[in-house]
C-alpha positions as CSV (number, residue, x, y, z in Angstrom):
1,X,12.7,3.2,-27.0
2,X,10.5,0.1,-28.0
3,X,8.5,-1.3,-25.4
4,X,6.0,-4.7,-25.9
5,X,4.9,-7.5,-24.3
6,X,6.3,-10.9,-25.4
7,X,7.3,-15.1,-25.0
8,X,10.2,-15.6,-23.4
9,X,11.5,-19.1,-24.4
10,X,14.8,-21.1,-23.3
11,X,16.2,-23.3,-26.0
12,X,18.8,-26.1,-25.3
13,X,20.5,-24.8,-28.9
14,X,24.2,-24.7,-28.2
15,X,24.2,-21.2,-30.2
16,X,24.8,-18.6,-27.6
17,X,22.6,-15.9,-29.7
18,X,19.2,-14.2,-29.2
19,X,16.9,-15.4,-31.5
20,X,13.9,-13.5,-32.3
21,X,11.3,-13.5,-34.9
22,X,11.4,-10.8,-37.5
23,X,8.6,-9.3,-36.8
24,X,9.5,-8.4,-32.7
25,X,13.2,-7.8,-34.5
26,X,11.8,-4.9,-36.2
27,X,9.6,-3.9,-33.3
28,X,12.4,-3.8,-31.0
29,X,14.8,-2.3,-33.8
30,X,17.2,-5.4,-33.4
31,X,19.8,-5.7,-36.3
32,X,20.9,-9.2,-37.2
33,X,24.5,-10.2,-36.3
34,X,24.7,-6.8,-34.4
35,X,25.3,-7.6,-30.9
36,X,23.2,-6.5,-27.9
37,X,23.4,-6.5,-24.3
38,X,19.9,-8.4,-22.9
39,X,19.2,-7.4,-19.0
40,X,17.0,-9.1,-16.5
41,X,17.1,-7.1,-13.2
42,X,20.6,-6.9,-12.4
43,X,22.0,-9.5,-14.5
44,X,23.0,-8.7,-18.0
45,X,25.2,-10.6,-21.0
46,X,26.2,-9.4,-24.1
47,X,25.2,-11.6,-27.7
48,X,24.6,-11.1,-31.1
49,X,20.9,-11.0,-32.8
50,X,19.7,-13.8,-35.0
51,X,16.6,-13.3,-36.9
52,X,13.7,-16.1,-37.2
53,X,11.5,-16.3,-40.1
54,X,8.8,-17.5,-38.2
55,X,5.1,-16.0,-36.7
56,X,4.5,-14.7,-33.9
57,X,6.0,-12.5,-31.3
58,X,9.1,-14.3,-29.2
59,X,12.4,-14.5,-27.8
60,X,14.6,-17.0,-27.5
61,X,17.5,-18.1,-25.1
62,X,20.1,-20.9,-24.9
63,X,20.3,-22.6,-21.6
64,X,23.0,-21.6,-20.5
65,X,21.9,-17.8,-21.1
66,X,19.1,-17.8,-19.3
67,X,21.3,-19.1,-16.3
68,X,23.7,-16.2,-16.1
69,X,20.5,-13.9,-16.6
70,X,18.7,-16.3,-13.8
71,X,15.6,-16.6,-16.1
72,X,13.7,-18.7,-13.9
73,X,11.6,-20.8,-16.4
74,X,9.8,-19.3,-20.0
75,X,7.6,-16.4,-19.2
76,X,5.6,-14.1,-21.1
77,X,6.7,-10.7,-19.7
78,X,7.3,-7.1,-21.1
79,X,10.4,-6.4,-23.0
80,X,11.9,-2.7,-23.8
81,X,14.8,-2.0,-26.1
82,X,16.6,1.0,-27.8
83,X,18.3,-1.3,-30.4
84,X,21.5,-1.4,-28.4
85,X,20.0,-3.1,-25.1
86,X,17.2,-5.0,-24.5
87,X,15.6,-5.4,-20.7
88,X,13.5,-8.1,-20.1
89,X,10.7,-7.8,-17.4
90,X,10.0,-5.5,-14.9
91,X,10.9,-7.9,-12.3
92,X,8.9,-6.5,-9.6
93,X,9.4,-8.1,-5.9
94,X,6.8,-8.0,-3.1
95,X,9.0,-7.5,0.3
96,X,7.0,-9.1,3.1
97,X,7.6,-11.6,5.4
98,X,7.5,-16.0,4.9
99,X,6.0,-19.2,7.0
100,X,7.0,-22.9,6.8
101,X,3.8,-24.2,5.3
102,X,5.0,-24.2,1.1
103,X,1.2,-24.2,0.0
104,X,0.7,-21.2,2.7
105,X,4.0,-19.4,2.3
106,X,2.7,-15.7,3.5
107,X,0.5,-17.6,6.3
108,X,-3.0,-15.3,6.3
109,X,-1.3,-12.5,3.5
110,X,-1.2,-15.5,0.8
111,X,-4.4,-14.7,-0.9
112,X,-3.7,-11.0,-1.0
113,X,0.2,-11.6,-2.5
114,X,-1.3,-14.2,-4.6
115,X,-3.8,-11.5,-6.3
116,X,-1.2,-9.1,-6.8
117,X,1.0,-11.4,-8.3
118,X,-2.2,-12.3,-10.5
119,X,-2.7,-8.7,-11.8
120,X,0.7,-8.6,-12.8
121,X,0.0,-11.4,-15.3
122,X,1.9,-10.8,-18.8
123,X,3.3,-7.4,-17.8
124,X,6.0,-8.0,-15.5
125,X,7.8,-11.0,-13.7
126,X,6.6,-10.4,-10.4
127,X,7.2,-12.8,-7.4
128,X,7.2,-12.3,-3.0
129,X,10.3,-12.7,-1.1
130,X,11.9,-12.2,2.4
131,X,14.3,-10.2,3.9
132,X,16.4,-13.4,4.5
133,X,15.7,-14.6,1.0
134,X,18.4,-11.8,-0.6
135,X,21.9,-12.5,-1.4
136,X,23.6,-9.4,-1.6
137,X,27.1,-11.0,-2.8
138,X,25.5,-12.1,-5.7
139,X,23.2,-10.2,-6.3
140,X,20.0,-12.3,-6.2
141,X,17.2,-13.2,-4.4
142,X,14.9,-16.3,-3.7
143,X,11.1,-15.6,-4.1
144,X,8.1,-17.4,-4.8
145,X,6.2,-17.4,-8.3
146,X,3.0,-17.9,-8.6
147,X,2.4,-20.7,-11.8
148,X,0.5,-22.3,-13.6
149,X,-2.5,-24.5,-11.7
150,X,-2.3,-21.6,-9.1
151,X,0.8,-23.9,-6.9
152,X,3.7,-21.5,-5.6
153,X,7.5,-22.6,-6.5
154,X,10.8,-21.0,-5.4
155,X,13.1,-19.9,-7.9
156,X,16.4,-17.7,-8.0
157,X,16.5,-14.4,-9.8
158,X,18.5,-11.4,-9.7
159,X,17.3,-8.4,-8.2
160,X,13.9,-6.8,-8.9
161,X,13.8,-3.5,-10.9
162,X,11.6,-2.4,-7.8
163,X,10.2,-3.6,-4.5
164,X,6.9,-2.9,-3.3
165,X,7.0,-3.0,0.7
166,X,4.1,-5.2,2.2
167,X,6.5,-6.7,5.8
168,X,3.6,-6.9,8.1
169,X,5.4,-6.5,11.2
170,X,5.7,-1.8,12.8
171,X,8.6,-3.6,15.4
172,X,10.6,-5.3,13.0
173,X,10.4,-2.7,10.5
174,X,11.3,0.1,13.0
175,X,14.7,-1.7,13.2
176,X,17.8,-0.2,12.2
177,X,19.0,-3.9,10.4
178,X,15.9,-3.4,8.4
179,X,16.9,0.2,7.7
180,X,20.0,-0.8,6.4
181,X,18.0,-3.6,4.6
182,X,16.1,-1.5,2.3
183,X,19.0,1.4,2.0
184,X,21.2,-1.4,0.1
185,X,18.5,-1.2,-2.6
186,X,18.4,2.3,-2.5
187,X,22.3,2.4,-3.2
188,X,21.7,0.4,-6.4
189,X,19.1,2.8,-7.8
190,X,16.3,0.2,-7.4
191,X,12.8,2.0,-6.5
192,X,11.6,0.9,-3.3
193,X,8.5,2.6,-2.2
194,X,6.1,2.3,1.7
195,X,9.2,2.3,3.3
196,X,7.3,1.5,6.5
197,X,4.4,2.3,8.6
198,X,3.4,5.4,10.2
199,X,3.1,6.4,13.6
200,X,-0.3,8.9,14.3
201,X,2.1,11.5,15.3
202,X,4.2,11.2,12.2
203,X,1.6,12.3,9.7
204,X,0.1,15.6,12.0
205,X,3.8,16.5,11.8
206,X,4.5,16.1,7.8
207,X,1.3,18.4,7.3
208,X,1.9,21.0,9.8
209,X,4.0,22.7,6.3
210,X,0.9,22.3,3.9
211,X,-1.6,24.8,4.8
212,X,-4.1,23.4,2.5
213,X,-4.4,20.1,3.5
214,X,-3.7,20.6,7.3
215,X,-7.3,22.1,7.7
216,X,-8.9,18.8,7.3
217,X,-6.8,17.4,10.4
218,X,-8.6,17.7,13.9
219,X,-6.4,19.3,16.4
220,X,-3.7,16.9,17.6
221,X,-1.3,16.6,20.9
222,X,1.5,13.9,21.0
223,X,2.5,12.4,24.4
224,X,-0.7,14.2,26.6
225,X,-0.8,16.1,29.9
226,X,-3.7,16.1,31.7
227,X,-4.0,20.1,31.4
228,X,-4.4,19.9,27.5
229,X,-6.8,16.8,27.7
230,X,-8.7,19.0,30.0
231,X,-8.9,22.1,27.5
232,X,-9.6,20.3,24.7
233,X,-12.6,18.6,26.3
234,X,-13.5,22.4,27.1
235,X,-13.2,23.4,24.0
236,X,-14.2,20.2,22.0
237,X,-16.6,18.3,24.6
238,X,-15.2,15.1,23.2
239,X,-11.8,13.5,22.3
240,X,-10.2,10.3,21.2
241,X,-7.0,8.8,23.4
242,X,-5.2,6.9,20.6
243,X,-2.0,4.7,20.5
244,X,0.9,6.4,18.5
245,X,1.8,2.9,16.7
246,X,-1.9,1.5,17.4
247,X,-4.0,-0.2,14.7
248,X,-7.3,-2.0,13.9
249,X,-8.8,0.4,16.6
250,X,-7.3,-1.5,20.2
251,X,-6.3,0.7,22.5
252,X,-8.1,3.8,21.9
253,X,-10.5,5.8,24.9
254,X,-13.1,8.2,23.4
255,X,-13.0,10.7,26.5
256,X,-16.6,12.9,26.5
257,X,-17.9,16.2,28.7
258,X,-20.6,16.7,29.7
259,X,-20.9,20.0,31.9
260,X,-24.2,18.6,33.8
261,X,-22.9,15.5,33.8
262,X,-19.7,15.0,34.4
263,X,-17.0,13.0,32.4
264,X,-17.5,9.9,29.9
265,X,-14.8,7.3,29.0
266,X,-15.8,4.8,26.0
267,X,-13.3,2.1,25.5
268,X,-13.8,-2.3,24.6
269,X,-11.9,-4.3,27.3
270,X,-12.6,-8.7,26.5
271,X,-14.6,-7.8,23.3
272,X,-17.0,-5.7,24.9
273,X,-17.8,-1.9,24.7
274,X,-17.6,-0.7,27.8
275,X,-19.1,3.0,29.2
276,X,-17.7,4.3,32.4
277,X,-19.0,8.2,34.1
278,X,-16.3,9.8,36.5
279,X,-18.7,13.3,38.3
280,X,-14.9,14.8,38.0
281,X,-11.5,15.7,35.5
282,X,-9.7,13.9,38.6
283,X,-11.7,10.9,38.8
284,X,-11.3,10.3,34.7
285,X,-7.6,10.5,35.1
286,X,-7.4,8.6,37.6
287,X,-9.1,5.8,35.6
288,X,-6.8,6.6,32.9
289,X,-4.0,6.2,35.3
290,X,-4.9,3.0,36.7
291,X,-5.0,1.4,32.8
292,X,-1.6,1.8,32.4
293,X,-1.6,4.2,29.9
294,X,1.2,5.8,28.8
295,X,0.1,8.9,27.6
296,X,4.1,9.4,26.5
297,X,2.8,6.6,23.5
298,X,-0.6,7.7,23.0
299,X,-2.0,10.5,20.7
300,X,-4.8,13.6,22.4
301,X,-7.3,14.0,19.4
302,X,-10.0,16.5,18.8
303,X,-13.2,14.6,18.2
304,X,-15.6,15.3,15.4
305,X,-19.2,15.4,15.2
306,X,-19.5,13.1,12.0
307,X,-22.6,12.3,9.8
308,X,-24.6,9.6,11.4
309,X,-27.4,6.7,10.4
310,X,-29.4,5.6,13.0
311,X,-27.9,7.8,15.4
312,X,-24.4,5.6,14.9
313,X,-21.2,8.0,13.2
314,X,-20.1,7.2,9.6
315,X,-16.4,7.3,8.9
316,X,-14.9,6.2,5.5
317,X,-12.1,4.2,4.2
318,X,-10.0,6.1,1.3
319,X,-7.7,3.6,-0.3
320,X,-5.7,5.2,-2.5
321,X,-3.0,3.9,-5.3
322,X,-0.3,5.5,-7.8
323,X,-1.1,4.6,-11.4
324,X,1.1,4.2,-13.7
325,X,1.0,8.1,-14.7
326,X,3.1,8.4,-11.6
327,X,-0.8,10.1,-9.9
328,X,-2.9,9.6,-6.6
329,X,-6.0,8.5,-8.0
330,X,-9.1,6.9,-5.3
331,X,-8.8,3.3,-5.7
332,X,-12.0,2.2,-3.3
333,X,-14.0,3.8,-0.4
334,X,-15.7,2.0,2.2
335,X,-18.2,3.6,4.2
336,X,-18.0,1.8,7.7
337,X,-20.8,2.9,10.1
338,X,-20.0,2.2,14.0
339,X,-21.6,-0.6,15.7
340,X,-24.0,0.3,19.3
341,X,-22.0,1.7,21.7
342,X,-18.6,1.2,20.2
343,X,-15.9,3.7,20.0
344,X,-14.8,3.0,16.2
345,X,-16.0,1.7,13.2
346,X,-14.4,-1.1,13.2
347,X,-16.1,-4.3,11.6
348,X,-14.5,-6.6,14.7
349,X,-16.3,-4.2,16.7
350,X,-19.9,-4.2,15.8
351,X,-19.0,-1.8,12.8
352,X,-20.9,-2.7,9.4
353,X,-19.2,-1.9,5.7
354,X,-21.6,0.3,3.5
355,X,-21.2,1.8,0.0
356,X,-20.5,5.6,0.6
357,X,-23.2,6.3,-2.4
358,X,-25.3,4.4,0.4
359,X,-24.2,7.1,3.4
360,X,-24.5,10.4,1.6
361,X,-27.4,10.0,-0.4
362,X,-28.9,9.0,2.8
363,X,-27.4,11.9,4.5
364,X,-27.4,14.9,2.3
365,X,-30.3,13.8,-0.4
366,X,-29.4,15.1,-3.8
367,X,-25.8,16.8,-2.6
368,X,-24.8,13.3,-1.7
369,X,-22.6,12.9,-4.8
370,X,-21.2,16.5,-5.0
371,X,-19.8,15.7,-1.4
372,X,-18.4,12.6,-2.4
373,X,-16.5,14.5,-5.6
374,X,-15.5,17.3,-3.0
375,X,-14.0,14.1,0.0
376,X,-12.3,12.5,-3.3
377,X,-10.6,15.9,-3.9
378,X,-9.6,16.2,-0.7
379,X,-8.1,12.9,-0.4
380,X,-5.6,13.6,-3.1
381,X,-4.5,16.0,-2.0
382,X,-3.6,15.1,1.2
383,X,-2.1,12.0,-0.5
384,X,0.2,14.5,-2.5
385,X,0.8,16.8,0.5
386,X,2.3,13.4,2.5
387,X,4.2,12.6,-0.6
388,X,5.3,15.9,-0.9
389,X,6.7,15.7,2.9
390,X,7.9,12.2,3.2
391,X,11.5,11.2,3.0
392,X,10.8,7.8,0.7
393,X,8.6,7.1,-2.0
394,X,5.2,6.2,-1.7
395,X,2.6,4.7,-3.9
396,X,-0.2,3.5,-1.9
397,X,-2.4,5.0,1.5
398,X,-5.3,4.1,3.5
399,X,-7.4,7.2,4.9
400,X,-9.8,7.5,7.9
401,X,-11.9,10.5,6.8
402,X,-15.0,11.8,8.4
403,X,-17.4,14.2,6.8
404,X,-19.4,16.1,9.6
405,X,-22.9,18.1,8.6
406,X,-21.2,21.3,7.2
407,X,-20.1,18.5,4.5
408,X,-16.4,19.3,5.8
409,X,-13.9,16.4,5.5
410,X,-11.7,15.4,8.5
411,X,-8.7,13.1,8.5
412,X,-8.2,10.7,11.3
413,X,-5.7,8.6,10.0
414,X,-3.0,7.9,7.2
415,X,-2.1,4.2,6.6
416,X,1.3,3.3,4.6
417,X,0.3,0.1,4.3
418,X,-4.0,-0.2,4.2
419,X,-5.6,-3.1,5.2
420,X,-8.3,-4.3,2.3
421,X,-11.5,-5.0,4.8
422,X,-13.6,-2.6,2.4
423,X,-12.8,-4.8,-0.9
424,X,-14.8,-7.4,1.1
425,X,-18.0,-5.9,0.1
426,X,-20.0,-7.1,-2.9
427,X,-20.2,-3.8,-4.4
428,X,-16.5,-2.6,-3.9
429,X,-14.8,-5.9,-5.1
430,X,-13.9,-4.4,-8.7
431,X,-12.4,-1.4,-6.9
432,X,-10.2,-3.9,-5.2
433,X,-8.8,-5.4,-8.6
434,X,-8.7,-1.8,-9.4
435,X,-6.5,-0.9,-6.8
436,X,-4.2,-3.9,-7.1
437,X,-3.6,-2.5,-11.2
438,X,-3.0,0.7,-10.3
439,X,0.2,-1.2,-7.7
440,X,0.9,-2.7,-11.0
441,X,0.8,-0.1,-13.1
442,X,3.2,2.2,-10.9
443,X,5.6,-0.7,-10.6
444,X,6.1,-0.5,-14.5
445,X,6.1,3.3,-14.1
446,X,8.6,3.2,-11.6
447,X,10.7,0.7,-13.0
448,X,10.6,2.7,-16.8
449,X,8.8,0.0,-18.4
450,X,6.6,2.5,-19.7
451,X,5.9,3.9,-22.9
452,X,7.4,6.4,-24.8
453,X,5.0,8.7,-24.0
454,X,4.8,7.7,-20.7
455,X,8.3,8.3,-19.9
């Protein structure tokens, strides 16, 4: 198998024959008159070779070839062949969701589907599409491509060699239409990985089996009674109230005990941080009681005293990729430190985005980066441990980790589908167009556009 990256062209020659120039011919191990079968996602057609004596590295299709494969316009893309066949692409499709405004058409995800699309450059042909987009008859889609002068056009292909799964929306995705969705490209063999978000319960459960990794995960209790919030705060003295299919840190109570004291609930209500004491466990739940909380849709979990700055707790973002070697590798990590008073690190919260280098140095001197090697360890393989669990593919995670003064790491929270807050920081920014290769990267791993030893 030959693999390289060339022009595709589209000719108005009458000639229905693939035209090459020698020197991709013999690359490609293309004979000339011998016929072939070219393939651009599901479409494929059948045509004999003709060979160009001219430079350079290019392909070239009549018109009305490109139409049956659905070629949108002449691209520069990779191309594999085995002498027999010869695929053209990956095409790789970014599943999300689509506004009315054409210069806008992922509303506030534009700029992040424009830069993966970016980082696909030459490799692939790689465009964004709906659910509503696919024709399933026909077997195509309608997405938007990025082009030249940075403007966004719709264009009809067939479909992708793989999807990458970016819908925004835990309700619509919990669906069993959407369900069915995404099986119909699991029927045709096409990769489709982050099948969809993760509730806070779902991960505790997946690494109950995985002894190794389930150490670093506090002590959790789905759907609450008061007797078990009461015996952890015995055990614990403090513990975090969290919404099963919560994000972005709304919704969560971090309840504290104080034996002298009494009982503390932290929570923000109108974009304030709010501190209430209750003298009893019956007063507290009470509270609790009168916020409508459901504790059937909430999450009971262990609190942990983490590494702190200025008296304010450090957690830190683990955003973590595939490559194209088919391995979890540490794409970026944000350290975010807590803002006065607030009950997460949030940055909408009063939280502030530091380097981790920054943290640990600061924290444990000259063990600062042997902790950091030791957290990055440990975030693999809980990444692998997930995978390892978890009925669809995946090829990218956000963790929550803390690291409390014993330098053990703790995971709050697995992500199926990160936010990229941390990438906002000066320092981290070439992490982020790290991270958005590595997607790349396991796209053309995934879709066997790889090399022959990488296959």
């Amino acid at each position: 198998m030959s693999l390289t990256t060339c022009s595709i062209l589209i000719s108005q020659q009458p000639a229905r024959v693939i035209s090459v120039t020698r020197s991709l011919g013999r690359l490609l191990n293309l004979q000339p008159d011998r016929a072939v079968t070219i393939r651009l996602g599901s479409k494929a057609v059948t045509l004999p070779v003709r060979l160009l004596n001219r430079k350079g590295s290019f392909l070239m299709l009549p018109q009305s070839v490109a139409s049956i494969l659905r070629l949108p316009v002449s691209v520069k893309c990779s191309v594999k062949s085995d002498g027999r066949e010869v695929q053209l692409g990956p095409l790789i499709g970014i599943l999300t969701a689509t506004g009315p405004d054409p210069k806008l058409p992922f509303g506030p995800r534009t700029g992040f589907i424009r830069e993966i699309l970016s980082a696909a450059g030459d490799r692939s042909v790689c465009f964004a599409f709906s659910p509503r987009n696919v024709n399933w008859e026909e077997e195509v889609v309608t997405g938007y491509f990025l082009v030249e002068g940075g403007r966004w056009v719709r264009r009809t292909v067939p479909l992708p060699d793989v999807v990458y799964n970016r819908l925004p929306s835990r309700t619509a995705e919990k669906t069993e239409s959407m369900a069915l969705f995404k099986e119909r490209f699991v029927r045709r063999q096409i990769p489709l990985f982050n099948w969809g978000f993760f509730d806070k319960s779902d991960i505790y459960e997946l690494l109950i089996p995985e002894k190794e990794a389930f150490r670093h995960v506090p002590e959790s209790h789905t759907e609450p009674t008061a007797e078990q919030i009461r015996g952890m705060l015995q055990r614990h003295r403090f513990v975090y109230l969290k919404p099963t299919a919560g994000s972005l840190g709304f919704g969560i109570y971090r309840i504290t005990y104080n034996p002298s004291s009494g009982y503390y609930a932290r929570y923000r209500k109108n974009g304030s941080n709010i501190l209430m004491r209750f003298p009893n466990f019956d007063g507290l739940m009470k509270f609790l009681r009168g916020q409508r909380l459901r504790f059937s849709h909430y999450v009971l979990q262990q609190g942990i005293r983490l590494v702190e700055i200025d008296d304010c707790p450090i957690d830190f973002r683990f955003h973590m990729t595939k490559n194209g070697s088919n391995e979890w590798v540490v794409s970026g990590i944000g350290a975010k430190k807590a803002g006065k008073g607030s009950v997460t690190t949030h940055i909408r919260t009063g939280g502030s985005l530091m380097t981790p280098e920054q943290v640990l140095n600061r924290v444990f001197g000259s063990r600062g980066g042997a902790v950091l090697s030791s957290a990055k360890a440990v975030a693999v393989r809980l990444a692998e441990a997930i995978e390892r669990q978890n009925r669809h593919p995946l090829g990218e995670l956000g963790f929550d980790l803390g690291i409390d003064q014993s330098e053990h790491v703790w995971m709050f929270e697995a992500n199926a589908k990160p936010g990229r807050t941390i990438f906002k920081h000066p320092s981290l920014k070439a992490q982020g167009r790290a991270s958005f290769d590595n997607i790349v990267e396991h796209c053309l791993y995934l879709s066997k556009f790889v090399d022959e030893e990488g296959s």
